[in-house]
C-alpha positions in Angstrom: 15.6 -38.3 39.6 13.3 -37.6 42.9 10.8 -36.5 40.8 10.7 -39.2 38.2 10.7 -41.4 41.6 7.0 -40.2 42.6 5.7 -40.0 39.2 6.6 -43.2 37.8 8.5 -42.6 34.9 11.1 -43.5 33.4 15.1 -43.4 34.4 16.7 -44.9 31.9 18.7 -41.8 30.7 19.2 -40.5 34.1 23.3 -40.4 34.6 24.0 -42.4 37.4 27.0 -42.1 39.8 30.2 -44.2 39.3 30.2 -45.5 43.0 27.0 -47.9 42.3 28.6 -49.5 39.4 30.6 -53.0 38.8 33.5 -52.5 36.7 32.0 -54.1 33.7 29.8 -52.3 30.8 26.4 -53.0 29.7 27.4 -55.4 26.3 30.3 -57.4 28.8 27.3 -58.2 30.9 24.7 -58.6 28.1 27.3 -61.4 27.3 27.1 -63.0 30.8 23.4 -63.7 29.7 24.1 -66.5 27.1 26.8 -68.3 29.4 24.5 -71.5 29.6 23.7 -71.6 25.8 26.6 -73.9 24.9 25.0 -76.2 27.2 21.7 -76.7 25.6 22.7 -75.7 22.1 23.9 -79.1 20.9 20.7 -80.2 22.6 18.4 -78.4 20.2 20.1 -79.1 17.5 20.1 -82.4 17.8 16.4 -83.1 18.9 14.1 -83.4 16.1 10.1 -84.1 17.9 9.6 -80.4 17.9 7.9 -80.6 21.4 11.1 -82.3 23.2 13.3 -79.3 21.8 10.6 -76.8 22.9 11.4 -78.3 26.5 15.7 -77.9 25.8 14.6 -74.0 24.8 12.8 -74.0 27.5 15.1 -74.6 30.0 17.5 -72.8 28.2 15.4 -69.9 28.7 15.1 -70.6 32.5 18.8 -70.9 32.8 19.4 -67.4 30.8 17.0 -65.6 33.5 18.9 -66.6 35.9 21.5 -65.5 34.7 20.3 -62.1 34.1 19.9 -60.4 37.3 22.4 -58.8 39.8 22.1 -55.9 41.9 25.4 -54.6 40.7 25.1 -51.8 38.0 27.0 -52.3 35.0 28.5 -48.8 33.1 25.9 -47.8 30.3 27.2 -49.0 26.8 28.6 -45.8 24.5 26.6 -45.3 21.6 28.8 -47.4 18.8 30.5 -49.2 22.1 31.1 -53.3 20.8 32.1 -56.2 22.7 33.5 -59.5 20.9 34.1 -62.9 23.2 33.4 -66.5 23.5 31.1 -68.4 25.5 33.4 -71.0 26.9 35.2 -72.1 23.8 36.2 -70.2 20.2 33.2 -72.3 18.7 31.1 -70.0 20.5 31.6 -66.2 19.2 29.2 -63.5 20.9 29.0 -60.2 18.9 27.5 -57.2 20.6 26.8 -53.7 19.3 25.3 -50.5 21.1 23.0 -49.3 18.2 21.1 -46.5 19.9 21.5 -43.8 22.6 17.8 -42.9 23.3 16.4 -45.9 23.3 19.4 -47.3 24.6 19.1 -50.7 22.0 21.7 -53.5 22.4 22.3 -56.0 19.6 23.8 -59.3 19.9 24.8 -62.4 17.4 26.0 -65.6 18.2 26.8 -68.2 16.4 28.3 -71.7 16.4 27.8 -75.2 14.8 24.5 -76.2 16.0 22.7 -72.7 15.4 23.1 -68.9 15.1 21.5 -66.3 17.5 20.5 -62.8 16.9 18.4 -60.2 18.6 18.1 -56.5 20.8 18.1 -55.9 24.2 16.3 -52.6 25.7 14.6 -51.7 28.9 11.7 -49.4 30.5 12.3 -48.5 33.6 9.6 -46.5 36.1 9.9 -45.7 39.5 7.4 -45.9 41.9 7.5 -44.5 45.7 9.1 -48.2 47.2 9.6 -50.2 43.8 11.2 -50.2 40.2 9.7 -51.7 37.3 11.4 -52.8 34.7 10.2 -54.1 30.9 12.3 -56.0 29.2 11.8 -55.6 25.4 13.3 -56.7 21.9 13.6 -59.0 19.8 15.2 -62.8 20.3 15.8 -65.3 17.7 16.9 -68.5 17.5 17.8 -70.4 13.9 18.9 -74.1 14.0 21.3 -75.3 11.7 19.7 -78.3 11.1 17.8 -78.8 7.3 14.6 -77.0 7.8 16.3 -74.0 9.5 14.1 -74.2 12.6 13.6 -70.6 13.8 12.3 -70.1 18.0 11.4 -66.7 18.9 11.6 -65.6 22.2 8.6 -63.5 21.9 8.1 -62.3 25.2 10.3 -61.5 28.1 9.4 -62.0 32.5 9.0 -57.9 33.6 12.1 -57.5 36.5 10.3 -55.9 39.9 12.4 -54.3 42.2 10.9 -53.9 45.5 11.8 -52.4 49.3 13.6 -49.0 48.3 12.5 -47.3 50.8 11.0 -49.9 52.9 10.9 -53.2 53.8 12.9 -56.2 52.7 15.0 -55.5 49.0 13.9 -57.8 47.0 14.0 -58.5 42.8 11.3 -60.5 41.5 10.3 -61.7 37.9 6.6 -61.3 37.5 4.2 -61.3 34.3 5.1 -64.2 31.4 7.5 -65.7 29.6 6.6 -67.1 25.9 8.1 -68.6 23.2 7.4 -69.6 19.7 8.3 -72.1 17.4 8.1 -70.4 14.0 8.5 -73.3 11.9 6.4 -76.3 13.6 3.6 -74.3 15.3 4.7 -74.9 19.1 4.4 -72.4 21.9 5.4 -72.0 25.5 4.1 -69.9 28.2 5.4 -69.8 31.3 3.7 -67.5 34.5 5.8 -65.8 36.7 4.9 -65.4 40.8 1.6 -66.3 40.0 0.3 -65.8 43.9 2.0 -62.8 44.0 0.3 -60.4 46.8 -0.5 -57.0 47.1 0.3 -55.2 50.5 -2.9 -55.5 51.6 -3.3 -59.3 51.1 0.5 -59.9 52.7 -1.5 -58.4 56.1 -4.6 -59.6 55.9 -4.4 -62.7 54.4 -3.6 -65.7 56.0 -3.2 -67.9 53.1 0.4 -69.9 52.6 1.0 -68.9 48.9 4.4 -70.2 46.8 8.0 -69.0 46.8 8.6 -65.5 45.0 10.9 -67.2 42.5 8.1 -70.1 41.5 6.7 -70.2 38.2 5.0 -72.6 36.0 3.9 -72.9 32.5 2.2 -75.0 29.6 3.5 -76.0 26.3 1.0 -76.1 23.3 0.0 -76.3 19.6 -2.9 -73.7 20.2 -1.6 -70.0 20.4 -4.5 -68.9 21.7 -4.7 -70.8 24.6 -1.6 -68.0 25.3 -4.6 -65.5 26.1 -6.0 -67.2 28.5 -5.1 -65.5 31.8 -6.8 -67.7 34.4 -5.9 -70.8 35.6 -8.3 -73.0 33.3 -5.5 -73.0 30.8 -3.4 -75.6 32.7 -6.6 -77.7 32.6 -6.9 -78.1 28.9 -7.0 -80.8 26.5 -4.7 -78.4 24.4 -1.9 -78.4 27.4 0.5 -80.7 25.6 3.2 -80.2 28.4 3.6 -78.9 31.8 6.7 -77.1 33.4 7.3 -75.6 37.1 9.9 -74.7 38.9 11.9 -72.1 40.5 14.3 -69.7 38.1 16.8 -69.6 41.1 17.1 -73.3 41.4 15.4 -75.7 38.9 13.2 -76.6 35.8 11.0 -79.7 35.7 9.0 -80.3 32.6 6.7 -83.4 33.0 8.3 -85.0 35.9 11.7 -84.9 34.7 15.0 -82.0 35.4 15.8 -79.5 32.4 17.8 -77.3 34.5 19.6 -77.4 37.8 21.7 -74.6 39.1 23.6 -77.3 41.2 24.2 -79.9 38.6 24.5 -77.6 35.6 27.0 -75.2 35.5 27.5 -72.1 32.7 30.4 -71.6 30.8 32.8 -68.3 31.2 32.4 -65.5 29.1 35.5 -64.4 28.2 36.9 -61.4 25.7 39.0 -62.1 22.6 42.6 -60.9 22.4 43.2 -57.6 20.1 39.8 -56.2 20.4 38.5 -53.1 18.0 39.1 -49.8 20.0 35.5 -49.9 20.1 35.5 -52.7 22.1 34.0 -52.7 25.9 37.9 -53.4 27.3 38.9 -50.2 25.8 36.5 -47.9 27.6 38.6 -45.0 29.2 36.4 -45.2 32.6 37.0 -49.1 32.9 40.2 -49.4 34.1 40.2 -46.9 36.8 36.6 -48.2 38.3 38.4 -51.4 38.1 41.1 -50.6 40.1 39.3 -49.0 42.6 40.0 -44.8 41.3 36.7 -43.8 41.5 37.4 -40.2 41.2 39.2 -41.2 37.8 36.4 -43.3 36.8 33.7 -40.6 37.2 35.7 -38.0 35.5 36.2 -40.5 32.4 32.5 -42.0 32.5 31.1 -37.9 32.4 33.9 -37.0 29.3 32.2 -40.3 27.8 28.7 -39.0 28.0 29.6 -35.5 26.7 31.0 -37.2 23.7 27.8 -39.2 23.2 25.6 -36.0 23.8 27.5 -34.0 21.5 27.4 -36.7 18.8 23.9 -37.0 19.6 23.2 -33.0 18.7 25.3 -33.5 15.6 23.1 -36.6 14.4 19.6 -34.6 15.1 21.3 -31.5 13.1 22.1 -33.6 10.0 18.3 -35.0 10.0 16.8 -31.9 10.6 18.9 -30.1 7.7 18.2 -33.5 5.7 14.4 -33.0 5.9 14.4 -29.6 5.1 16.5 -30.4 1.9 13.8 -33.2 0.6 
């Protein structure tokens, strides 16, 4: 790992050791991700000016990134490994798979009466000498259950930056863009992460007050291409048919008015169904003793785990390899 550190590569299949994790896998905290959906879902659905339930994704969307970052390590999902819950009631079932070991791919469904949710979860990591980058890719879609079957693609994910290993203050930043698209009306979002952000050499010589790391704003439009443009002209244009700001760690505002307040909105609890598959996350033979504090257990379990998945690895590459030579 020290040398992936000064080289900037990736870590994602680097074994990590039991102590830094949460007793929790992967998929249990994929899950944690949708835990505000149930509150804008009936929203969406029931909006029908395509532009007003662009703004409910929106904040949706806000809500979920907030959601989404900890600095707890969950256990790596088991290639196969499934989770099965609700998001705050039965009407809300969340589905998750582990579909792939190298890329380490997540899938997830939900679905409930106002729309039905499907997509994959993967990162990139790289380390650098003080920070961690980390892409968030896959795919995200959203299909209303309303007559023309609206389908919103989350398109692009905010990158995750980890700064101050080494030095200075720990800190986890979004940076980069957020967009969305409206497949079946023609409506996109952007939204621009820590757009002052500064370089080292700006935080010391520069004396100018810029914005809260967490501050972000965006446009919503009919003109994709207005999605291109990087500079700050693009909130100036006649095409800008809405403007949103805000801060993901406390609040959305889209034209003057609240889509999202962590103190006034409140997520739902994700919770696991009784009698799970033995596939399911609950089951994992390394869970229960991290979770009751039997970490030399736990690590024993979590390494028997990954030998299983290695080996079944092997086996899969054999049967391909021998495949290909057969056709």
């Amino acid at each position: 790992m020290g040398s992936n550190l000064f080289k900037g590569k990736s870590i994602m299949s680097v074994s990590l050791p039991i102590t830094i994790m949460e007793p929790k896998s992967m998929l249990q905290r994929l899950a944690d991700i949708y835990v505000y959906l149930p509150l804008f879902a009936k929203k969406m659905y029931d909006e029908k000016d395509p532009v007003e339930r662009m703004k409910w994704y929106v904040g949706y969307s806000i809500a979920a990134l907030y959601q989404n970052l900890a600095q707890v390590k969950p256990l790596n999902p088991i290639w196969g490994e499934t989770y099965e819950g609700y998001l705050g009631s039965p009407d809300f079932k969340i589905y998750c798979e582990q579909i792939s070991h190298h890329p380490p791919i997540s899938q997830v469904q939900i679905d409930c009466p106002y729309l039905t949710l499907y997509g994959t979860h993967y990162v990139e990591a790289s380390t650098y000498p003080n920070s961690i980058k980390v892409r968030s890719l896959g795919k995200h879609v959203v299909i209303l259950k309303d007559e023309e079957k609206t389908t919103i693609e989350l398109v692009k994910r905010p990158n995750v930056l980890v700064e101050g290993l080494v030095v200075g203050k720990r800190t986890m930043s979004y940076i980069d863009t957020l967009e969305i698209e409206d497949k079946t009306n023609g409506i996109y979002a952007q939204g621009r992460f820590n757009p002052e952000k500064q370089g080292l050499l700006e935080k010391i010589f520069n004396k100018t007050k810029f914005t809260r790391p967490d501050f972000f704003k965006g446009f919503i439009t009919k003109n994709k291409g207005l999605l291109e443009d990087a500079s700050r002209k693009a909130f100036y244009s006649k095409d800008m048919i809405s403007y949103f700001e805000g801060q993901w760690l406390e609040f959305l505002v889209i034209d003057g008015e609240s889509y999202w307040d962590l103190e006034k909105n409140r997520p739902v609890i994700n919770y696991g169904i009784k009698n799970p598959l033995p596939s399911d996350s609950v089951n994992r033979a390394d869970l229960g003793p991290l979770t009751e504090g039997k970490l030399e257990t736990a690590q024993k379990e979590k390494e028997a785990l990954e030998d299983v998945q290695r080996g079944d690895r092997k086996l899969r590459a054999e049967f391909r390899r021998k495949a290909k030579n057969k056709g």
